[in-house]
MIKE-518482 format. One record per residue (C-alpha): z negated, y negated, x negated; residue in one letter. Coordinates in steps of 0.5 Angstrom, whole numbers, padded with zeros to 4 digits. Last residue first. Example, Ala and Ser with C-alpha at 12.3 -4.5 7.8 and 13.67 -1.06 7.14 Angstrom:
<rs>
<r><Z>-0014</Z><Y>0002</Y><X>-0027</X><residu>s</residu></r>
<r><Z>-0016</Z><Y>0009</Y><X>-0025</X><residu>a</residu></r>
</rs>
This chain:
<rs>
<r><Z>-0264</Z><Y>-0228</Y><X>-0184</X><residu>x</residu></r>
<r><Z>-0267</Z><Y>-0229</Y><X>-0178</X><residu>x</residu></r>
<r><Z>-0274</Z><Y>-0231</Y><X>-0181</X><residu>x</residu></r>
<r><Z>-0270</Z><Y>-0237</Y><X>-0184</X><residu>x</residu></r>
<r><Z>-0267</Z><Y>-0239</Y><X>-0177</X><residu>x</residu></r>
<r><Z>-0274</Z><Y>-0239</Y><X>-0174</X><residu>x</residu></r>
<r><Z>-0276</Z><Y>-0244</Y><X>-0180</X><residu>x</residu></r>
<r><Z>-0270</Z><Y>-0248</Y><X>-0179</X><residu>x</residu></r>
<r><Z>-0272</Z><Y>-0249</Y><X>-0172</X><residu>x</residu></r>
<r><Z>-0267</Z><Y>-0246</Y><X>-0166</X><residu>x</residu></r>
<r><Z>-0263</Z><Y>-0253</Y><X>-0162</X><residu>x</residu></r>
<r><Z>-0259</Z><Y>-0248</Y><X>-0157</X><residu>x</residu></r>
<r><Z>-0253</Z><Y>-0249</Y><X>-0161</X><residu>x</residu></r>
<r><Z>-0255</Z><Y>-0247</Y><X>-0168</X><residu>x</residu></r>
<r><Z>-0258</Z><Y>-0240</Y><X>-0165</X><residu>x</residu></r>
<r><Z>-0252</Z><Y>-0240</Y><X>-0163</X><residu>x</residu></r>
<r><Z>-0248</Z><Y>-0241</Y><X>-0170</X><residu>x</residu></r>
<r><Z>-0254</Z><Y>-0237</Y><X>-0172</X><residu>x</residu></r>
<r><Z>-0252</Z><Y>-0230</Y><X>-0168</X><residu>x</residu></r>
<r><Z>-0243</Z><Y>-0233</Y><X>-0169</X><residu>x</residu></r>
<r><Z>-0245</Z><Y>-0232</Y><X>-0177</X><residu>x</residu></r>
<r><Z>-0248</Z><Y>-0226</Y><X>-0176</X><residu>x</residu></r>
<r><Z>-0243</Z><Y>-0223</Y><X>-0172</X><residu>x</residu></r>
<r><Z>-0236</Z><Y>-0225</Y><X>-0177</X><residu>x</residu></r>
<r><Z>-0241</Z><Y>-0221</Y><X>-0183</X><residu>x</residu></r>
<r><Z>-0241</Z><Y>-0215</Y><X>-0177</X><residu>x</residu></r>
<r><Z>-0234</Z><Y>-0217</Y><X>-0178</X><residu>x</residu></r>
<r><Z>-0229</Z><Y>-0219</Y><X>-0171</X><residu>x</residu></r>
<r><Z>-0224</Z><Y>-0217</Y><X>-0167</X><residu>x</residu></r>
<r><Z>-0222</Z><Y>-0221</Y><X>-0160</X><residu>x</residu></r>
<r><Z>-0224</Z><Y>-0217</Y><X>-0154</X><residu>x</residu></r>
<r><Z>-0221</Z><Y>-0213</Y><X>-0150</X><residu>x</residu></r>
<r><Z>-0226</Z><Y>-0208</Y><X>-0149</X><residu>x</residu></r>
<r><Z>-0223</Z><Y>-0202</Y><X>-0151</X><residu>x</residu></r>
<r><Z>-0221</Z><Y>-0206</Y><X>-0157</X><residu>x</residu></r>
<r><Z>-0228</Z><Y>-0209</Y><X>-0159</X><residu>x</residu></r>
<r><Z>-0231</Z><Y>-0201</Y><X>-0158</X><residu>x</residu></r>
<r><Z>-0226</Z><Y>-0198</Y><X>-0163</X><residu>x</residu></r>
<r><Z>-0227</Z><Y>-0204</Y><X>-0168</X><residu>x</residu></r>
<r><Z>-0235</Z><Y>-0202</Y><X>-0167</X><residu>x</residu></r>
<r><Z>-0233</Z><Y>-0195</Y><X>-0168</X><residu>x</residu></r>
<r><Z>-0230</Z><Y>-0196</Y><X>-0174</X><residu>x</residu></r>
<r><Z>-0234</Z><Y>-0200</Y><X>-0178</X><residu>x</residu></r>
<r><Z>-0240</Z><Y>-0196</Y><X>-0177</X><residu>x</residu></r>
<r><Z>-0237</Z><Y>-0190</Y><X>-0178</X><residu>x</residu></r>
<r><Z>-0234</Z><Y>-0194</Y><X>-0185</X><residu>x</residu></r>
<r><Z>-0241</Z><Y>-0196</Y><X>-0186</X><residu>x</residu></r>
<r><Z>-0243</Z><Y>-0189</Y><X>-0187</X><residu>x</residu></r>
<r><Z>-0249</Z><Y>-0186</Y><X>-0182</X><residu>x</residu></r>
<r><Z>-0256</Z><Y>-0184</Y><X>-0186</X><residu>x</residu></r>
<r><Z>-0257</Z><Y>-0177</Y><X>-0185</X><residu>x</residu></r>
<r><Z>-0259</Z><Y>-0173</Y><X>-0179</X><residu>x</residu></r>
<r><Z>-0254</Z><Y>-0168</Y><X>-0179</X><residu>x</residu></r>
<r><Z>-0250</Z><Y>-0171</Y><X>-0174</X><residu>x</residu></r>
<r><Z>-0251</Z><Y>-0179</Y><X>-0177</X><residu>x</residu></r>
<r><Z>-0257</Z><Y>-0182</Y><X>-0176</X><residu>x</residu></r>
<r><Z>-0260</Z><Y>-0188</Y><X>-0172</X><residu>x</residu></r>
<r><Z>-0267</Z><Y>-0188</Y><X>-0172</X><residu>x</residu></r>
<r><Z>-0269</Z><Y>-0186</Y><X>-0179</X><residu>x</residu></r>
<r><Z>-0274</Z><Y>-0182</Y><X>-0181</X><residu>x</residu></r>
<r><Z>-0273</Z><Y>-0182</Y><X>-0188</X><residu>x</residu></r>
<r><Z>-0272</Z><Y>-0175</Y><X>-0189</X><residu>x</residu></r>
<r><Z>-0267</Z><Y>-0175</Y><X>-0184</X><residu>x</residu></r>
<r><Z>-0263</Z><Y>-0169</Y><X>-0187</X><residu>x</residu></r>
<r><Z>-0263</Z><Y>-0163</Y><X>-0182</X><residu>x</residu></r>
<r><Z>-0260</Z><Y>-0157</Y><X>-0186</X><residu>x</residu></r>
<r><Z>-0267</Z><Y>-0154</Y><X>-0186</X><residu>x</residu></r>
<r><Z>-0267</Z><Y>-0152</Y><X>-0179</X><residu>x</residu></r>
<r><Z>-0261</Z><Y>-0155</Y><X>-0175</X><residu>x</residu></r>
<r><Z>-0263</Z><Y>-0152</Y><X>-0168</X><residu>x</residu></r>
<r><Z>-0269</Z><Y>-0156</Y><X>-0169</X><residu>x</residu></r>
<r><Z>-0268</Z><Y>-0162</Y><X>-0173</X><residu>x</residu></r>
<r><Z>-0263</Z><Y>-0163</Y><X>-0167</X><residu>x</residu></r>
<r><Z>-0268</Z><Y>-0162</Y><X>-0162</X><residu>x</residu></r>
<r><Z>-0273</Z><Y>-0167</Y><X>-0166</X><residu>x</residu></r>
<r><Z>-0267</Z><Y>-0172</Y><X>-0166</X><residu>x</residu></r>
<r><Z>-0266</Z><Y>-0171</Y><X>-0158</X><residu>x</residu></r>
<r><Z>-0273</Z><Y>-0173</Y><X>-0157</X><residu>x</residu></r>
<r><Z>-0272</Z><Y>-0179</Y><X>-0161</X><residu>x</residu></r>
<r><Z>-0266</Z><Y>-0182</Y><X>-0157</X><residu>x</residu></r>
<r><Z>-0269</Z><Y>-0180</Y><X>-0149</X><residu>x</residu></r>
<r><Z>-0276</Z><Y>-0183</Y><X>-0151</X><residu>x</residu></r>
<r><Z>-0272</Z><Y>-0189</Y><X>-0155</X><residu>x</residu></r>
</rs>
């Protein structure tokens, strides 16, 4: 996250006053921006492919995330806070 963050400051240096991370946000796209969805979607569908794996939603995640947490006996209560 060093690494992460000294390359923001580096890129709001050479981008000056177009640099938009207003929100100082840790994920953003080039110009410091938030990053759209279908980016998101899209890298991700890439990334599944190149790895072989079977598609699956960010929606299709969150229910595999509390389907294990299920499975290794996780309290409601802990579930509750992971929602």
């Amino acid at each position: 996250m060093v690494h992460h963050k000294k390359a923001q400051e580096q890129l709001e240096v050479e981008l000056g006053k177009n640099y938009q991370n207003v929100y100082n946000l840790v994920f953003t796209n080039k110009s410091g921006g938030f990053i759209k969805s279908a980016f998101i979607h899209t890298q991700m569908r890439t990334l599944i492919n190149k790895a072989g794996l079977a598609e699956i939603t960010f929606h299709g995640l969150r229910h595999t995330h509390i389907r294990l947490l299920i499975q290794n006996v996780v309290s409601i209560e802990a579930l509750k806070v992971r929602l």
